[in-house]
N, C-alpha and C positions, 0 to 999 in steps of 0.2 A: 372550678369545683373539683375537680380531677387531681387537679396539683392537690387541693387541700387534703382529698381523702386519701392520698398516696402518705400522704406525711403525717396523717393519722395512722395509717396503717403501723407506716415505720415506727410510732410510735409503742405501738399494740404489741407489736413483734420485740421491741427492747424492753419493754418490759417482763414479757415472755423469759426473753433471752436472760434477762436479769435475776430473773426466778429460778430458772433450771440451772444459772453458773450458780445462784449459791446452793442448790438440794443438791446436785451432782459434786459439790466442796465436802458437803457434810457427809457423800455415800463413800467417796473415796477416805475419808478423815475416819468412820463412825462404820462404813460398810452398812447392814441394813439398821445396826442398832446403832440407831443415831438418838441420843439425849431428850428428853420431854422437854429439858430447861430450854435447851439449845434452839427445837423445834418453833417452841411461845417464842423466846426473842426474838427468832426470825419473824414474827407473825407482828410482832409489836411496834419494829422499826419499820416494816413492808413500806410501807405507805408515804415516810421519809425520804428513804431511802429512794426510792423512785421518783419521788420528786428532785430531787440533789442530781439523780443520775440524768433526766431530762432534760433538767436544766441546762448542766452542764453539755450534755450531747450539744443541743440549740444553738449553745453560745458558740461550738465549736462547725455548725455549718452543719452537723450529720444530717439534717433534712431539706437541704437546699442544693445539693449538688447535686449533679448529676450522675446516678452510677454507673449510667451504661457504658458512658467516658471515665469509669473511673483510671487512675494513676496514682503514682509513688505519694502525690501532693495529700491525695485523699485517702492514702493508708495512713500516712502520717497523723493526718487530723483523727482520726480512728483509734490509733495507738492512744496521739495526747488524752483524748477525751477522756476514756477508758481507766487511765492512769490517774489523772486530774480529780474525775471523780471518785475513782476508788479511795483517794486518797482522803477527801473530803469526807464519805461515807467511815472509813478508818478510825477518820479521825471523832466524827459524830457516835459512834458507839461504844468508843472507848470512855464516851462521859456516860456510857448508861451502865447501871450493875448487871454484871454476869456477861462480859463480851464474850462474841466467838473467839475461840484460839486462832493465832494469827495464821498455821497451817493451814487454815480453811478460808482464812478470807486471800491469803495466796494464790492459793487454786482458783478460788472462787474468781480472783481479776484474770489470772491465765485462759482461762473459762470463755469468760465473761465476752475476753479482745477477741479468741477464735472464734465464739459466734455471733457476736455482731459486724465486726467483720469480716467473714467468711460469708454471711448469708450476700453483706450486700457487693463483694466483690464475686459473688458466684452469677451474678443477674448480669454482669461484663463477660464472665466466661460461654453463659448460655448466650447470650448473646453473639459474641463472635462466633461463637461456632454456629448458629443459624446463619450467621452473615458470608461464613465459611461455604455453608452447604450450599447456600442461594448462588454466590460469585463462581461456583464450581459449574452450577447450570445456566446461569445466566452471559448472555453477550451484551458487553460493553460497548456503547459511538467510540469511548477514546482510552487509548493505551497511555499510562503516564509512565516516567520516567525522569529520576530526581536524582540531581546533579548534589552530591555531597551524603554524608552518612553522620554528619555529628547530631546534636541537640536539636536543631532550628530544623534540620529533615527529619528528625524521629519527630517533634511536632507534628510537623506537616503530613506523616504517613498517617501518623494515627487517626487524622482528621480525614484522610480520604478513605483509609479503610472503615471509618464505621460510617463515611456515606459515599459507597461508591455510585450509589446512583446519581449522583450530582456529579458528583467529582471525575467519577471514570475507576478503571483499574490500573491499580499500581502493577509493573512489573520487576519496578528492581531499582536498585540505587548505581548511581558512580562515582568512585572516591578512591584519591590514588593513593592511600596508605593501603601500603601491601600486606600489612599487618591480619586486613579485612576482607580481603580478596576472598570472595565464594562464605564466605559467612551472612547472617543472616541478621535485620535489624525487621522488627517484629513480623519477624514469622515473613519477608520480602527478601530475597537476596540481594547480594553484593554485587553486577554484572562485570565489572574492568574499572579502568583506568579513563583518565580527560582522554586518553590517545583511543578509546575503545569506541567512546560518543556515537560515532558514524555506522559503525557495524553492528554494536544493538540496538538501536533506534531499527535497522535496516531488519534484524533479525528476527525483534518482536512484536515489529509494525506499529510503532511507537507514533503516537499522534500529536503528544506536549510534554516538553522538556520542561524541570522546573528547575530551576537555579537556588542550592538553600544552602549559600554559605555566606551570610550577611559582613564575615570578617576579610572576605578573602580580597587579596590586593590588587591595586590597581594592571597590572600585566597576566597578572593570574584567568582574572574576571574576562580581558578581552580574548585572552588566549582560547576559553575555556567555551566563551559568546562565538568565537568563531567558525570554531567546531563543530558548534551547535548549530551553527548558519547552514552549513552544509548539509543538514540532515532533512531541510527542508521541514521538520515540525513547529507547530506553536512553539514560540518562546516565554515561558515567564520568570519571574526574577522577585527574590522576599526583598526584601527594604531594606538601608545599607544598617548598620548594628548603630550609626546612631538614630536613625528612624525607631528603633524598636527601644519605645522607652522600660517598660515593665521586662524586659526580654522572653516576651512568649511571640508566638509568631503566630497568626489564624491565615487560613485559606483566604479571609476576605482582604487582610495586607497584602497577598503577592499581586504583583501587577505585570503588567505585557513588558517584554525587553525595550525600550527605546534608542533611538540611535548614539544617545547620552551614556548609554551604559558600555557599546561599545567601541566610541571613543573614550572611557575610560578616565572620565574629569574626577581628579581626585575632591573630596571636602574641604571647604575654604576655614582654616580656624582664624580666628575672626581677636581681636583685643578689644571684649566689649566693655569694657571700661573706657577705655581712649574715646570709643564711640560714643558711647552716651555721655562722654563729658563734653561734648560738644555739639548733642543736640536736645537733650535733657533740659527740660522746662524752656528751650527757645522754640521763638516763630520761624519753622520751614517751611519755603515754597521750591515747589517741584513743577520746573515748565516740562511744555509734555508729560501733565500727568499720568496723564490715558493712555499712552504709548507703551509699547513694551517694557524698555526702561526704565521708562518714567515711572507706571504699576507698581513693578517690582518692588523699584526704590519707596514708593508710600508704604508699600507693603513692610518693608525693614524698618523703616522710620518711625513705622506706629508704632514698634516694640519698645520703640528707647523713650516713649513718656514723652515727644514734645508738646511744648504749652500751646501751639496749634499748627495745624498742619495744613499748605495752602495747596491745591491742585492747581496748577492754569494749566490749561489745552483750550485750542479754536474747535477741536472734533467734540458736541457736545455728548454723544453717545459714548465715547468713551469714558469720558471723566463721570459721566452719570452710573456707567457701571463699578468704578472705583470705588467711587462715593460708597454705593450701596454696600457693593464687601466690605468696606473699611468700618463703617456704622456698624453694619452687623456683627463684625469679627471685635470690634473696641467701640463700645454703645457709649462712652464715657469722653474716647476722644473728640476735641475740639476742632472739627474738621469743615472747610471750607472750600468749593471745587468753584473756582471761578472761569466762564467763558473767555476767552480776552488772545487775541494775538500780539507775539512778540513785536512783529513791526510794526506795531501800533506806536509811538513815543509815548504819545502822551498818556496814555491808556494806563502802559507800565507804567510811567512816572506815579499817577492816581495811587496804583497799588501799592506802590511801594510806600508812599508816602501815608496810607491808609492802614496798612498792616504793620510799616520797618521791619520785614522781614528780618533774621539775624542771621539764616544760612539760607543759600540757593543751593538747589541742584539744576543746571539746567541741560535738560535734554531734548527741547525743543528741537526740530531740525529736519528739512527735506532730507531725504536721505538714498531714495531712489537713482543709482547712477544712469541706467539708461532714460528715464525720465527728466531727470536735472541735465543731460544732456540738449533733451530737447528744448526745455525750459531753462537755461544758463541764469535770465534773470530774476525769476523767481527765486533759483536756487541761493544765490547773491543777497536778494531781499531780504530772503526769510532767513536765513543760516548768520549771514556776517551783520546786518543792518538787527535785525534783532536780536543777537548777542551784544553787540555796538550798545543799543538800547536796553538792553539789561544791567551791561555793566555799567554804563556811565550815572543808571539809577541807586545800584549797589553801591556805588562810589557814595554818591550824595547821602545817601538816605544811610551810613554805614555801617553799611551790611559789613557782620564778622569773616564769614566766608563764603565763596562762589566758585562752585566745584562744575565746571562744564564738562560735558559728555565728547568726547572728540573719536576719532576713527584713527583705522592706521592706514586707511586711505588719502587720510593728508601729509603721509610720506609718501615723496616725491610721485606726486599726482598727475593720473592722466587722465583725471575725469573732471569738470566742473565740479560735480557733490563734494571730490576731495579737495581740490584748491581750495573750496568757500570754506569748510572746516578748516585748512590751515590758515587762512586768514581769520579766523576765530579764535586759534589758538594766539596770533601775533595780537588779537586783539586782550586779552585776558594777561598776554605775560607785559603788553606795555603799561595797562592799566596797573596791573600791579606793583611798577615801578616807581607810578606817583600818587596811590589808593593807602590806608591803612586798613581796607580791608585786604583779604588771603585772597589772591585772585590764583587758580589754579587749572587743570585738564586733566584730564582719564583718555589714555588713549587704551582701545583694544578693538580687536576684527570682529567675526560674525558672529552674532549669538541665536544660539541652538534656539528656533521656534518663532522669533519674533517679526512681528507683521512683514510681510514679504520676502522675508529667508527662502531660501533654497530647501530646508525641510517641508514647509508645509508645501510648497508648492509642486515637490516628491510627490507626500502623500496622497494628492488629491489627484497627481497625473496616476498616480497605481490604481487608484480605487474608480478609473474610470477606465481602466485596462491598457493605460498606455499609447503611445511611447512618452517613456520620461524623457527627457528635455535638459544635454548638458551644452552648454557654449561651445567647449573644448574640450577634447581627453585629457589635456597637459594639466590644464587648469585646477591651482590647489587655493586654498584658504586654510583660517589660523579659526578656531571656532573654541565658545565657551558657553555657558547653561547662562539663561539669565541671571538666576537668582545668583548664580557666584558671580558674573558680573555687577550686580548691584551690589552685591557685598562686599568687593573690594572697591566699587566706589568710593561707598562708605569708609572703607578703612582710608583708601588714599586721602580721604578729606580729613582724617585723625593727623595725619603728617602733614598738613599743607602749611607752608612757612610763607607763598608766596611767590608766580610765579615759575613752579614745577609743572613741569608735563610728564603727568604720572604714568607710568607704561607696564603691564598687567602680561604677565607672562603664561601666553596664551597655548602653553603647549606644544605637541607635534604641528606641524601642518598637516592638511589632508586634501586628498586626491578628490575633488567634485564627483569623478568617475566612478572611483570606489566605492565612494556616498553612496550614490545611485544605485548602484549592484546591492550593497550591504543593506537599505532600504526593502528593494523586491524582497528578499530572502526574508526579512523579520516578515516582510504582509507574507510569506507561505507560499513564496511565488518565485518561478526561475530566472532570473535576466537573462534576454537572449532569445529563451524560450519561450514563457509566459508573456512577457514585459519586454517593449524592445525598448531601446536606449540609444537615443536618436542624436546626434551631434549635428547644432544646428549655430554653430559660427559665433567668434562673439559680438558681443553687444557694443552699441558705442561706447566709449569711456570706459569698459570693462577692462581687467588688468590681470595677465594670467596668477599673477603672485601678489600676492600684497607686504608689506614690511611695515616694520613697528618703529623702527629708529632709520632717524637720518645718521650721513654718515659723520657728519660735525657736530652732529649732539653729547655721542657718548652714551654714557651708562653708568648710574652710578645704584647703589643698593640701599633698600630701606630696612626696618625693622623685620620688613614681613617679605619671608619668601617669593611671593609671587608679583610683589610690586618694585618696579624700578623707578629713577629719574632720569628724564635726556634734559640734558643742560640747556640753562636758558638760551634761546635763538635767538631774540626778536626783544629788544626794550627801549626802542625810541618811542617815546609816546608821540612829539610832536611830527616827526616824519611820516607816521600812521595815518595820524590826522589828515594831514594832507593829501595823503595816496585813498584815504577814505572818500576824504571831498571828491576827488580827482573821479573815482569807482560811482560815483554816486552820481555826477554831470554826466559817465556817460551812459548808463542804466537809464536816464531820464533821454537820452537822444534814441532810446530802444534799436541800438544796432548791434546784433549778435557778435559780429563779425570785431568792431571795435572793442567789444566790451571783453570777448576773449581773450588780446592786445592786453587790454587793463589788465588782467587777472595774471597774466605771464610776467607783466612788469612787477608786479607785490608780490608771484608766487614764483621765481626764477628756475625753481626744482621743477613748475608743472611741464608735463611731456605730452602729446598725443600718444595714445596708446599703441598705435601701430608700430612705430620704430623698436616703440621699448620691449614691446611683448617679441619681435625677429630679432634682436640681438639677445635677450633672454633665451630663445629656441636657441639661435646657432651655435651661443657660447656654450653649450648641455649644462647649462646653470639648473635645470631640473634634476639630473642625478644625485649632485653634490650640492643641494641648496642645504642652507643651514641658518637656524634661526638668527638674526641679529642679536638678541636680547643676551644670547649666548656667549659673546662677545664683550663682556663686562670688565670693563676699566678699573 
C-alpha cells in the first residue's frame, strides 16, 4: 500500500509540476498580462494533456524506479519522457483552434524537465547527504576497499555507499592508471597503485578487498590476488565479464576469491556447433554419472538437446542428486539415472542393448592412488575389466563414439590406479582398430574441487584449525576447474577420428606447498602462524610430478588450443586379448604379489615410486621441469 501511495503521490506532484511549467511559459512569454484566450485554452486541454503526459511518464518507468538509487539511466528516462510527451501534447493542440505560440510551449518543456526532474533527483541528493552525516558519526565492523576505478567499481561503490550498513565503509579505490591517482570516483578517493595494495589495507585497517575489474587478464588477475594475499583481508572477486550477461554488476554477484582464481585458468571457448553436432537429438550415457566428472559432463550435455541422456553410477546418492538438478534445470529433458556397475558384463550388455546408446562418456573409475594401492585388484576390476566391458558393448551394439576419461597418471606409472588407466587406454585404442565406432581418451591431471582432491581436503583441515597435511614440499601437480575439464572433453570428442589419446593442456604446474600457504591466506589466516603445514611423507604409489606425454607418443595439434594428440601406442587387439585373459587368471588366484608381475608385463613404463621420485630429486629436475605438452612435434 505504501508503494502505491508513493506513486500516487508522484503522480499528484507531475501534475503539479505540469501546471506551474506551463503559467510560469506564459509569465515569462505575457509577464503578468498573460491573454484571456491563451488562459481558457490552457483550462480546456488541462485534462488531456495530463492524461498524454501520464501516460507517457508510466510507459517510461517514472514511477517504478527507485530514486534514492537514482543514475545517469534514470535521468535519461526523465529527459526521454518529458520530450516524448511534449511532443505528443505539441502535437495534440496544434489540431485545436487558437494554439499556444511555440515560445511558450518551449519554455513550458524546459520547465517542465527541471522540475520533474529536479524534485525527484533532489530526494538522492537529500539523501546522501543524511547518509553523509550518519557515516561521519557512525563506526563501521568492516573497512572496504576496491580494487580498480572503472564502470563495474563505480557500480559497486554506489551500491555500498547507499548501504553501508550492510556493506561496510568504503575507503577508497586502487587502480594503476596514473591518470587518477588522488582523484576521486563518487565522492571516495583514488589511494595508489596494485604495488600500494599492502600499505593501505595496512593504513586504513582495511577488513575486504573487492576485486572489480571483470576484464582484466589472466597474469594481471594473479598478480593483483597475490598482493592482496598478503594483506591478510577478506578477498572477493565480480564474475569474469562473461558471467555478467546484462553488464551491470550487484553486490549480490561478487563472491569470495577461490583458489581458481589464483591459479588463473583462462575460459575455455568452446566450437559449439561441432558439439552439438554430435550429440544433438542422440542417446548419451555417462558412466559415473554422479562423480565429479561425470556431473559436470551431464551438466554440458543437457545444453546440447540430446534425445535422452543415460546416467550410470553404482553410488545411488549421487546420480540421485544429478537426477534432481538436471530435472529441475531442463523439466523437458529425457533423462534416465540408472544404478548398474561397470563390472557387471552382463548388466552393460542389457543396457546397452536396451538403450543403443550412440555416444559414451565414460568416467567410471577407482581413482584413489594410495587406496588402489592397497586394493591392486579391485583397482584392475573395476578400471580395465569394466572399460573391457563397456567397450566390447559399444562395439556390438554400435555405438557412434566412446570418449573415456584417462589421467596423466598413466604416464609412466608408479601407482596401480595409473597402470590400470593405461591399460584402459590400450584398451579403447585396440578396440578402435577393429570397431567402427570412434574409440578414443582425454587425458588431463587434477581438477580443482573434485571428490577427494587436495582442495577440499585443505579446506576442511583449515576450518578445523589445522595443520594442513602436504606429502612432500617438492611435490607439484598440473591442475584444472571441472567444468573446463568437461568442456574440453566435450570438445575432444568433436575431433575423435578414432583411437587418439587426447591430451588437454593443463597449464603451469603447481607447488602442493604453495597450495597450501595460498589457501590459509584466502580463509584470513597466516601459515606458519595461524595454520601449520605439516609434512607428513608420501603416500604409496604417490608420484612427486605427474606428466601428460610419454616419450614415444609425441604431440601433435588440434583445431583448439588447448587440446593435443599423443600418437597411437598400443593397437594389437588380439595380443590384448590375451594379456587380458592372462590379468584376469591371475586376479582370480587373488595374489597381490603376482598380480603386480601381470600389470609390469602389459604396462612396461610402470615404476615403483621410490626410485623414480630419488632420481627426480637428485637430477634438480624440480628447478628446470617443463611441461611436456610444450614440446610439440
Amino acid at each position: 500500500m505504501k508503494k502505491k501511495m508513493k506513486r500516487y503521490y508522484l503522480m499528484l506532484f507531475d501534475i503539479l509540476a505540469i501546471t506551474i511549467s506551463m503559467l510560469l511559459a506564459l509569465v515569462l512569454r505575457f509577464g503578468m498580462n498573460i491573454p484571456t484566450i491563451d488562459l481558457y485554452f490552457c483550462f480546456e486541454i488541462a485534462l488531456v494533456v495530463f492524461l498524454i503526459k501520464i501516460f507517457v511518464y508510466h510507459s517510461f518507468s517514472l514511477y517504478d524506479s527507485l530514486w534514492e538509487y537514482a543514475s545517469i539511466e534514470e535521468l535519461m528516462q526523465v529527459v526521454f519522457a518529458v520530450l516524448l510527451s511534449s511532443a505528443v501534447t505539441i502535437f495534440y493542440m496544434f489540431t485545436q483552434s487558437n494554439p499556444l505560440p511555440l515560445g511558450v510551449l518551449a519554455n513550458a518543456l524546459m520547465l517542465e524537465l527541471i522540475i520533474v526532474g529536479g524534485v525527484r533527483f533532489s530526494y538522492r541528493v537529500l539523501r546522501r547527504y543524511k547518509n553523509h552525516r550518519s557515516l561521519t558519526k557512525q563506526k563501521f565492523d568492516r573497512n572496504l576497499l576496491i580494487i580498480g576505478a572503472g564502470a563495474t567499481a563505480g557500480m559497486i561503490s554506489k551500491e555500498i555507499m547507499n548501504r553501508p550498513e550492510t556493506y561496510g565503509y568504503l575507503k577508497g579505490f586502487i587502480d594503476d592508471d596514473e591518470a587518477i591517482q588522488g582523484k576521486s570516483l563518487s565522492g571516495v578517493k583514488v589511494l595508489g597503485n596494485r604495488y600500494d595494495i599492502y600499505s593501505v589495507a595496512k593504513k586504513y585497517s582495511i577488513d575486504e578487498i573487492i576485486l572489480a575489474i571483470p576484464t582484466v587478464d589472466k597474469k594481471a588477475r594473479i598478480e593483483i590476488l597475490e598482493e592482496c594475499t598478503r594483506t591478510g583481508c577478506n578477498l572477493k572477486i565480480v564474475p569474469g565479464i562473461t558471467e555478467i550477461i546484462d553488464g551491470k554488476v550487484t553486490m549480490n554477484q561478487i563472491r569470495d576469491v577461490e583458489i581458481e582464481d589464483l591459479l588463473g585458468r583462462d575460459e575455455v571457448a568452446l566450437e559449439m556447433g561441432k558439439i552439438k553436432g554430435y550429440i544433438e537429438n542422440r542417446v548419451v550415457l555417462v558412466t559415473g554419472g554422479g562423480g565429479s566428472i561425470g556431473s559436470e559432463l551431464c551438466r554440458q550435455i543437457a545444453r546440447y538437446s540430446p534425445s535422452q541422456l543415460i546416467i550410470l553410477d553404482i553410488y545411488e546418492n549421487n546420480a540421485y542428486d544429478i537426477q534432481n538438478e538436471l530435472l529441475k534445470e531442463y523439466p523437458s529433458l529425457n533423462l534416465i539415472a540408472l544404478i548398474a556397475s561397470v563390472r557387471d558384463r552382463e548388466n552393460i550388455e542389457d543396457i546397452f542393448k536396451k538403450y543403443t546408446p550412440e555416444v559414451v562418456f565414460h568416467a567410471a573409475a577407482h581413482k584413489h592412488v594410495p587406496l588402489m594401492e592397497t586394493a591392486p585388484r579391485e583397482a584392475i576390476l573395476n578400471n580395465c575389466f569394466g572399460t573391457l566391458n563397456l567397450a566390447r558393448a559399444a562395439n556390438k551394439y554400435n555405438t557412434d563414439r566412446f570418449v573415456m576419461i584417462s589421467t596423466d597418471k598413466a604416464v609412466n606409472p608408479t601407482n596401480v590406479m595409473g597402470a590400470s588407466k593405461r591399460i584402459c587406454e590400450m584398451i579403447i585404442q585396440s578396440y578402435a582398430e577393429i570397431s567402427d565406432t570412434k574409440f578414443t581418451g582425454v587425458r588431463f591431471g587434477n581438477v580443482l574441487g573434485s571428490n577427494g582432491s587436495v582442495i577440499p581436503l585443505f579446506k576442511k583441515q583449515i576450518e578445523t584449525g589445522g595443520p594442513v597435511t602436504v606429502t612432500h614440499k617438492e611435490i607439484i601437480r598440473y591442475f584444472m576447474t571441472i567444468p573446463e575439464a568437461s568442456q574440453l572433453v566435450l570438445q575432444s570428442g568433436a575431433y575423435a577420428k578414432g583411437g587418439e589419446i587426447f591430451i588437454l593442456d593443463m597449464g603451469e604446474p603447481v607447488k602442493i606447498y604453495n597450495l597450501a600457504e595460498d589457501l590459509i591466506r584466502l580463509s584470513g589466516l597466516e601459515p606458519h602462524e595461524d595454520i601449520e603445514i605439516k609434512i607428513t611423507g608420501l603416500r604409496p604409489g604417490e608420484k612427486l610430478y605427474e606428466e601428460l606425454l610419454m616419450q614415444e607418443e609425441g604431440m601433435t595439434k588440434t583445431p583448439h588450443e588447448k587440446i593435443f594428440i599423443g600418437k597411437p601406442m598400443f593397437a594389437d587387439f588380439k595380443v590384448l586379448m590375451n594379456m587380458l585373459d592372462n590379468l584376469k587368471s591371475v586376479i582370480d588366484r587373488k595374489d597381490e604379489t603376482v598380480l603386480r608381475e601381470q600389470i609390469k608385463i602389459m604396462v612396461p613404463s610402470y615404476r615403483p615410486n621410490d626410485d623414480l621420485n630419488k632420481e627426480f630429486i637428485d637430477n634438480g629436475c624440480l628447478k628446470d621441469f617443463e611441461l611436456s605438452y610444450k614440446a610439440i612435434e
